[in-house]
C-alpha positions as a Python dict, from the first residue, in 0.01 Angstrom:
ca = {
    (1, 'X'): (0, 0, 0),
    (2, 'X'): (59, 297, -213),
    (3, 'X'): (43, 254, -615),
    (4, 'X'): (391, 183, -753),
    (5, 'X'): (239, 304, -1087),
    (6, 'X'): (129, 617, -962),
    (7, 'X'): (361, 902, -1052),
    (8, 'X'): (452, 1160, -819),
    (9, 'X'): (193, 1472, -825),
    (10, 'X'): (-79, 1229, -1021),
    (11, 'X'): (-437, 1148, -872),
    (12, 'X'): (-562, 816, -857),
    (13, 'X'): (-791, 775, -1197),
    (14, 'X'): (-1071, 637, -922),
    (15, 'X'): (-1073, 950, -748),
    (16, 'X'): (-993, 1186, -1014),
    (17, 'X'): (-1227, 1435, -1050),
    (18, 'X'): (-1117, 1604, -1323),
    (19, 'X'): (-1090, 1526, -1709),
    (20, 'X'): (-1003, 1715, -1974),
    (21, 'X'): (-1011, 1711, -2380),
    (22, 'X'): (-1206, 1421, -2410),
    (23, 'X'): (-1553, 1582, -2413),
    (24, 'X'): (-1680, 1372, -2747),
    (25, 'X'): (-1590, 1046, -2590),
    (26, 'X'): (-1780, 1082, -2246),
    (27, 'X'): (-2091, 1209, -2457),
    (28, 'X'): (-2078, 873, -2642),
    (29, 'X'): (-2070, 667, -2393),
    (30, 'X'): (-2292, 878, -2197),
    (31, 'X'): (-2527, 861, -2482),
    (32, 'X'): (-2504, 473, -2581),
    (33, 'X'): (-2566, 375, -2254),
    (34, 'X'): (-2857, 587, -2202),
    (35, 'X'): (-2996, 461, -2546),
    (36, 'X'): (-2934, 99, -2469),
    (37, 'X'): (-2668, 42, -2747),
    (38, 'X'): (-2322, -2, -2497),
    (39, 'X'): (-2138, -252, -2552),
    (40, 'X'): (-2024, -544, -2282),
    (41, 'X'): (-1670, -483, -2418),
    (42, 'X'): (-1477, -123, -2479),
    (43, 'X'): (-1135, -102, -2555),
    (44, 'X'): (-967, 254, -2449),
    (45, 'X'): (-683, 320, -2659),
    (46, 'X'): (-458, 577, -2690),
    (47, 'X'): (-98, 712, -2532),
    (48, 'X'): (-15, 661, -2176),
    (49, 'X'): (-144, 939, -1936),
    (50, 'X'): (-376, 1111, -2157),
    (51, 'X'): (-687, 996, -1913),
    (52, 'X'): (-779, 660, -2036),
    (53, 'X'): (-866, 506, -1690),
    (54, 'X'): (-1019, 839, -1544),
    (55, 'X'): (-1273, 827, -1842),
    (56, 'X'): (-1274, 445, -1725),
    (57, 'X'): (-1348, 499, -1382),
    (58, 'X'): (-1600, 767, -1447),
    (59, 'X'): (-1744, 572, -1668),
    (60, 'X'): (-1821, 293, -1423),
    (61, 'X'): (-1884, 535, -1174),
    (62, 'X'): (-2162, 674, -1431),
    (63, 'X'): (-2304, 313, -1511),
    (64, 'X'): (-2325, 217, -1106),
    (65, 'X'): (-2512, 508, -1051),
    (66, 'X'): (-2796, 464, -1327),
    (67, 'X'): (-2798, 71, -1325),
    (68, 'X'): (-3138, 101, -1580),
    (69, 'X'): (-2968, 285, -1887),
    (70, 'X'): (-3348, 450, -1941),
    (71, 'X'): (-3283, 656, -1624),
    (72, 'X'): (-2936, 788, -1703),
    (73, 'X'): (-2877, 1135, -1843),
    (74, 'X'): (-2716, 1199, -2171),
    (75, 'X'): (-2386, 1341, -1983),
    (76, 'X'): (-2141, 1137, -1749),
    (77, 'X'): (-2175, 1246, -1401),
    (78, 'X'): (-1848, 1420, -1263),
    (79, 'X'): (-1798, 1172, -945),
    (80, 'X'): (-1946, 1267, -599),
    (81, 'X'): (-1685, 1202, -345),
    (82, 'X'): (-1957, 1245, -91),
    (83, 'X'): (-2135, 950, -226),
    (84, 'X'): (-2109, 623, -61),
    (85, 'X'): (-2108, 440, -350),
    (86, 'X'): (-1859, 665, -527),
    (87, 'X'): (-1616, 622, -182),
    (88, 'X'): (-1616, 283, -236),
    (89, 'X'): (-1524, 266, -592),
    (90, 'X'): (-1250, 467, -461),
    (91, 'X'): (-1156, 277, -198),
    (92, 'X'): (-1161, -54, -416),
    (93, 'X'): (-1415, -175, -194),
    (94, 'X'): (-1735, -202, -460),
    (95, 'X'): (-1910, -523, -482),
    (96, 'X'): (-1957, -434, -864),
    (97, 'X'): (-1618, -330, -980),
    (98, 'X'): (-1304, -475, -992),
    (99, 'X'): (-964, -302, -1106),
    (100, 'X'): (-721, -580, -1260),
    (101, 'X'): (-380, -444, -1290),
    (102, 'X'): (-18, -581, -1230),
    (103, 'X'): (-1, -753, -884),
    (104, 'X'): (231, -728, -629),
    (105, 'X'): (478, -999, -625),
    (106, 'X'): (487, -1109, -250),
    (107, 'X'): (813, -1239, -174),
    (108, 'X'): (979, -892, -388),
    (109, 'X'): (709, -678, -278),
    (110, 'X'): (722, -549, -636),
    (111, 'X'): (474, -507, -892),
    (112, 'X'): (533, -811, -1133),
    (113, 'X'): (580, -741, -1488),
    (114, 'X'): (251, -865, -1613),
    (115, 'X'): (-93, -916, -1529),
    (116, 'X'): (-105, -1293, -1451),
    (117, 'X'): (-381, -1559, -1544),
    (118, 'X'): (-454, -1576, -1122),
    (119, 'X'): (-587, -1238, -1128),
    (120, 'X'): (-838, -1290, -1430),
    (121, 'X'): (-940, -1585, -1266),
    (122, 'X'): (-997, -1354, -981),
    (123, 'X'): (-1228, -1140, -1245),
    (124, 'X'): (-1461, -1501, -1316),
    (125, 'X'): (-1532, -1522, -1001),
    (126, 'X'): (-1613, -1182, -935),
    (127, 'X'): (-1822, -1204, -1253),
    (128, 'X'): (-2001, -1562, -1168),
    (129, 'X'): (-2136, -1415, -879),
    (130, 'X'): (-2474, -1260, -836),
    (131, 'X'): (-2454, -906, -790),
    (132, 'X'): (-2599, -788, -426),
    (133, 'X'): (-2751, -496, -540),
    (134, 'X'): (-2869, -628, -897),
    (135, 'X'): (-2635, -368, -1053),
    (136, 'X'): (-2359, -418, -1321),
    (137, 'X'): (-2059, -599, -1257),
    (138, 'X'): (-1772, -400, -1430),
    (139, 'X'): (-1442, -511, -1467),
    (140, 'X'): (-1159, -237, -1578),
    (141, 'X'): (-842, -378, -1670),
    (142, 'X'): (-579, -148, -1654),
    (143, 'X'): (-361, -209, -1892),
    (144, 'X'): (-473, -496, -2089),
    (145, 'X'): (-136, -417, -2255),
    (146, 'X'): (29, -645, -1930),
    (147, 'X'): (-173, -913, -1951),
    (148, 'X'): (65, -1193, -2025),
    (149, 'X'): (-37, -1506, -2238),
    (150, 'X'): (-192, -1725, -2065),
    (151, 'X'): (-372, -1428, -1860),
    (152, 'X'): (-496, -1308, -2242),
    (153, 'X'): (-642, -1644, -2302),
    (154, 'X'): (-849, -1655, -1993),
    (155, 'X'): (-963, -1287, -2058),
    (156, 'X'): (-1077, -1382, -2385),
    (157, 'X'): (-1321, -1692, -2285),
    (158, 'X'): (-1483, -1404, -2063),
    (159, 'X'): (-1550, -1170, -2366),
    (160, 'X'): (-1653, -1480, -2536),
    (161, 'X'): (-1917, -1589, -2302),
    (162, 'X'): (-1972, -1266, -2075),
    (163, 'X'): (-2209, -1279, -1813),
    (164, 'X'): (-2544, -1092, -1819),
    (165, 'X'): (-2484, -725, -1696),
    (166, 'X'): (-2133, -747, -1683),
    (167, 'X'): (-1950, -492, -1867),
    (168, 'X'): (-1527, -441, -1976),
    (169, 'X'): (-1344, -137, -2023),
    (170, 'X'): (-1019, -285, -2142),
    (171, 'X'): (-731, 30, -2131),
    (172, 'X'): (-486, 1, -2358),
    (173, 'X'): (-156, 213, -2502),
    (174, 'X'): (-74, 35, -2761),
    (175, 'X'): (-349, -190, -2905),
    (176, 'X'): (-184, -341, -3158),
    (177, 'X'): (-18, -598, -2932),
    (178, 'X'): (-308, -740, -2822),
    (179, 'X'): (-481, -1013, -2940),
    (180, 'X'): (-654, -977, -3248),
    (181, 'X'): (-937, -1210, -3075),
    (182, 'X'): (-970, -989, -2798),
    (183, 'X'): (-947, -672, -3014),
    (184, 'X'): (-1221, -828, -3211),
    (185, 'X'): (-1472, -885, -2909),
    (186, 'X'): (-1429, -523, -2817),
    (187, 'X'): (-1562, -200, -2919),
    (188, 'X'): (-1260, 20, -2962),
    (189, 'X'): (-1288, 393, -2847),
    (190, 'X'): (-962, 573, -2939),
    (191, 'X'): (-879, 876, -2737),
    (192, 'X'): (-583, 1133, -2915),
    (193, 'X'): (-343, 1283, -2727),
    (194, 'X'): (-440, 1604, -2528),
    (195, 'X'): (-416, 1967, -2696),
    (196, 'X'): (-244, 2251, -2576),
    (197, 'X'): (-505, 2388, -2398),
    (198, 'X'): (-639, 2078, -2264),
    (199, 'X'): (-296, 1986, -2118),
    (200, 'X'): (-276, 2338, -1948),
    (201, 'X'): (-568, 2277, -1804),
    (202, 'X'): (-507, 1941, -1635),
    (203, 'X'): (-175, 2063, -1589),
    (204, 'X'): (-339, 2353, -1376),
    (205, 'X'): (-599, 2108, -1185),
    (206, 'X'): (-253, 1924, -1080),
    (207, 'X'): (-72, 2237, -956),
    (208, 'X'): (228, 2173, -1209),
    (209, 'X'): (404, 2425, -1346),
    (210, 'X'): (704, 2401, -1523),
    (211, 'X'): (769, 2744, -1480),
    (212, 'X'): (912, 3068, -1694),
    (213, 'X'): (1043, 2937, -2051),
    (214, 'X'): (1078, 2594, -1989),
    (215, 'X'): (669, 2581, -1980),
    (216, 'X'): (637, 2553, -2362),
    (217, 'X'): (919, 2356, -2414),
    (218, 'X'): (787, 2062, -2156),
    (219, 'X'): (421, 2102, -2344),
    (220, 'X'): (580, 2019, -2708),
    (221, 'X'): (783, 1738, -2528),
    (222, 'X'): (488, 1593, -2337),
    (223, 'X'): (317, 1551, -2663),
    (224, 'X'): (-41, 1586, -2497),
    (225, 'X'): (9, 1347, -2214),
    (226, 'X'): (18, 1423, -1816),
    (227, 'X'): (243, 1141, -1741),
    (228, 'X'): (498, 1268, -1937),
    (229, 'X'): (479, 1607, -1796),
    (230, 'X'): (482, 1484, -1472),
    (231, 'X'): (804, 1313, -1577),
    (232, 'X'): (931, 1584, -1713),
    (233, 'X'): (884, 1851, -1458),
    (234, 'X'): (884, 1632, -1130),
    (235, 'X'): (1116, 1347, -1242),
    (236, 'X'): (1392, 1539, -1402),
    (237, 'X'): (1264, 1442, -1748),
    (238, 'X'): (1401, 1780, -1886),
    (239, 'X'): (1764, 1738, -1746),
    (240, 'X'): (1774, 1403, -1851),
    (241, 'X'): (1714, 1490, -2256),
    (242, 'X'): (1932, 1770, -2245),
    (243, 'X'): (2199, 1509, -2127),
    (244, 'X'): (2107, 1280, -2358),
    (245, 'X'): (2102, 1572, -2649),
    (246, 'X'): (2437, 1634, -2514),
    (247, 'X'): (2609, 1259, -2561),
    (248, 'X'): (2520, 1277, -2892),
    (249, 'X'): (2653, 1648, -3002),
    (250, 'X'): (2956, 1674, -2793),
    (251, 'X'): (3253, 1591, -2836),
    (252, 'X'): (3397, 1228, -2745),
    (253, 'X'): (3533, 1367, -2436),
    (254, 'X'): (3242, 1565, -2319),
    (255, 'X'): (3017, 1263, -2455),
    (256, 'X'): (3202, 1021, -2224),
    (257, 'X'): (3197, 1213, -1915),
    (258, 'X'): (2774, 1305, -1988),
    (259, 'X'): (2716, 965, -2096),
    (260, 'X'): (2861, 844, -1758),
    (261, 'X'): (2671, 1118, -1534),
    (262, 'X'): (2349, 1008, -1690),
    (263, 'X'): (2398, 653, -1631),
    (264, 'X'): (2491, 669, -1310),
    (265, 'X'): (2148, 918, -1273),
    (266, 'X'): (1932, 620, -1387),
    (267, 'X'): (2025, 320, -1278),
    (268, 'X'): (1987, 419, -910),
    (269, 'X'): (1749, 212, -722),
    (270, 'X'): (1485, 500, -671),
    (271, 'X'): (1536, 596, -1020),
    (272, 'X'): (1325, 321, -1176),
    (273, 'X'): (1096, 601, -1366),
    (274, 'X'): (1327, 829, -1511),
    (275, 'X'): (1517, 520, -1645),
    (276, 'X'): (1186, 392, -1805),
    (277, 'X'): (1168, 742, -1933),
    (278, 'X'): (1518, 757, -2075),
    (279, 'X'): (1422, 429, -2272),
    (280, 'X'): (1161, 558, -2422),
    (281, 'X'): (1284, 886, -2522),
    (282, 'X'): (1587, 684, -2661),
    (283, 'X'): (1350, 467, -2851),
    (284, 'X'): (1129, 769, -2965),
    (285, 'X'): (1449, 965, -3103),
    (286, 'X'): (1590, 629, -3306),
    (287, 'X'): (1271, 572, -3475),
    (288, 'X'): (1203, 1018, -3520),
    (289, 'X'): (1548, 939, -3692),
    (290, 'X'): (1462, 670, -3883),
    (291, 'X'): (1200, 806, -4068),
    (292, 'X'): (1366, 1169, -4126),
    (293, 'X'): (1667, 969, -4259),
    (294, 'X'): (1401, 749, -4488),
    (295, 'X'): (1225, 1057, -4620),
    (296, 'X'): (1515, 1282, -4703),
    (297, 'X'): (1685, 1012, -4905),
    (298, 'X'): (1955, 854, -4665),
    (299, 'X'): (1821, 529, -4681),
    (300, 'X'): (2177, 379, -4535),
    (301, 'X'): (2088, 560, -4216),
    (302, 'X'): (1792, 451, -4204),
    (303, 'X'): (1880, 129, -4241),
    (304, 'X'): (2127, 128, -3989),
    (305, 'X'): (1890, 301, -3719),
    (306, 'X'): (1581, 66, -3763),
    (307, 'X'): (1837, -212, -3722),
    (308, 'X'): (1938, -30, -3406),
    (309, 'X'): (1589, 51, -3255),
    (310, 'X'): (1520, -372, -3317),
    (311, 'X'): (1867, -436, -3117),
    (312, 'X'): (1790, -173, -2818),
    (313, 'X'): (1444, -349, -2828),
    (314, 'X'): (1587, -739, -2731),
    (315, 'X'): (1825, -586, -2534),
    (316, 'X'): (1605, -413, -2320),
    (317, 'X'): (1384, -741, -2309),
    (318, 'X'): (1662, -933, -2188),
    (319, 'X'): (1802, -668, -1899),
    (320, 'X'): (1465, -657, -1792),
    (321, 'X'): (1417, -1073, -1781),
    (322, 'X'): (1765, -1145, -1623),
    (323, 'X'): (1794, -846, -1362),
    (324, 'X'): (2082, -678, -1538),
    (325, 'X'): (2283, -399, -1478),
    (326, 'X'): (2083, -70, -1606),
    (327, 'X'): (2375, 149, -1516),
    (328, 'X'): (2631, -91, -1834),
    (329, 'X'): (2248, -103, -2057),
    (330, 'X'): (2253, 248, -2010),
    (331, 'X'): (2616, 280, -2147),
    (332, 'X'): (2572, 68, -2386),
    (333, 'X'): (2298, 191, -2542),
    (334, 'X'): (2420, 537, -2584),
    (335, 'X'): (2738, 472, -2731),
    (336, 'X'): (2576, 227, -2980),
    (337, 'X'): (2357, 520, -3118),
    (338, 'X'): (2615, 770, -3105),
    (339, 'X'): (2838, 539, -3310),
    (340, 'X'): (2525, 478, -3569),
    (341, 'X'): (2469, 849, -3605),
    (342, 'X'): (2830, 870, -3694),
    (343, 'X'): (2888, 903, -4084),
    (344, 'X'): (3091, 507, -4161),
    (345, 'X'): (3445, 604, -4153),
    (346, 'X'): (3459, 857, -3937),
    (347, 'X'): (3710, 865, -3624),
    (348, 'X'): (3521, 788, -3321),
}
């Protein structure tokens, strides 16, 4: 079954032989494994689609390869498709790794919104058992972010108690929701946001151009992460905020008739991405806003647009639990802002 979460153009992380702009982090863990100071626990954090669970996956791949640290080099090895043990980490068929992420749900055949406490149960087992080869047993759990409650709890006995030889690499985009117990177990690693060059340069390995002037403009917007250039180039992204730029600075009229093209653009079935993408950038722009508004002295705005961004927020959460219509959330969501922006008093 192909990866729901994989974005059009993308490469698996486990087969991605390519990673850019984070050259200090793979010579630290390149060099604290070889030294015998890794840790059974590391935390990835950073945006989403900056390379998080490629370093991951080389990584492990790195680790499998030199089981005795003493024997490693002090530089991860760039992964040897024509190695069998690299083809099975690719294949998910190692004995010594195992990739938790979202399930499939299998009476929707849909990804379920969390990672459940059944598939870190899965990862006990997996770690209780003797290794065949007397190697590590790494786990990568990808994004530690979905983990719901109970699934957290369960994680956390692990990193508790862990097994000898067994090793985490816990991705995460936004850390601070965690746990503060698991948080606490792990060693945290924090990878920024790619540069310029580093984008153009995965950008390149992916074949993605944005093309003539729009190629600058999708690298400031992107704001150092593939995913979003992926969204942005092969998803539309671009099209979408200049429609959304457009709802707010038009007129009513041409606001209306915009604001209705773009939600019928996103809440179609096959649109599930671009709509995720519109929510962020909606939520990015509100709190960009916010702050501008705060600093500059308009504290009323402000105000009224962090009151806003906390609305959108429970709204979302509750489209998402009951099913509801994305094409009215949509609607709704841009003529609240609109209306926010507006100075009070003025004729909408």
């Amino acid at each position: 079954m192909a990866d729901e979460l994989l974005l059009e153009g993308a490469v698996e992380p486990s087969r991605n032989r390519h990673l850019f702009g984070h050259g200090e982090a793979e010579a630290y863990l390149a060099q604290s494994y070889r030294g015998g100071k890794g840790h059974h626990a590391l935390l990835l954090e950073g945006a989403a689609g900056i390379g998080k669970a490629t370093l991951a996956f080389r990584f492990a791949n790195h680790v499998l390869h030199f089981p005795h640290p003493a024997d490693a080099p002090d530089h991860l090895i760039e992964p040897d498709q024509t190695s069998p043990l690299t083809r099975q980490i690719i294949a998910g068929a190692s004995h010594d790794l195992l990739h938790l992420k979202r399930p499939v749900d299998a009476k929707s055949g849909k990804l379920k919104t969390a990672i459940t406490v059944e598939e870190v149960r899965r990862a006990g087992h997996f770690l209780s058992q003797t290794s065949g080869t007397g190697n590590w047993r790494i786990v990568i759990v990808d994004a530690a972010d979905d983990l719901n409650r109970n699934a957290a709890n369960a994680i956390l006995k692990i990193l508790e108690e862990p097994p000898k030889n067994a090793m985490f690499l816990l991705i995460s985009h936004a850390p601070g929701r965690l746990l503060p117990t698991i948080r606490s177990r792990c060693l945290p690693l924090r990878l920024r946001p790619l540069a310029a060059q580093d984008l153009a340069a995965a950008l390149g390995a992916l074949g993605l151009s944005a093309g003539g002037q729009d190629e600058e403009r999708m690298a400031a917007l992107a704001n150092g992460s593939v995913a979003e250039a992926l969204k942005l180039v092969n998803y539309g992204g671009l099209e979408i905020i200049d429609a959304y730029d457009a709802v707010l600075e038009g007129t009513v009229a041409e606001a209306r008739l915009v604001m209705h093209k773009l939600a019928d653009t996103v809440a179609k079935r096959e649109n599930e991405t671009i709509f995720d993408f519109l929510l962020g950038h909606i939520d990015g722009d509100i709190k960009t806003r916010a702050r501008e508004a705060a600093f500059s002295g308009d504290l009323p705005l402000a105000e009224r647009l962090a009151g806003l961004s906390s609305r959108i927020a429970a709204d979302v959460a509750e489209a998402d639990a009951y099913n509801l219509d994305r094409r009215q959330l949509a609607l709704d969501l841009l003529s609240r802002l609109r209306t926010t922006l507006e100075p009070p008093g003025a004729d909408a």
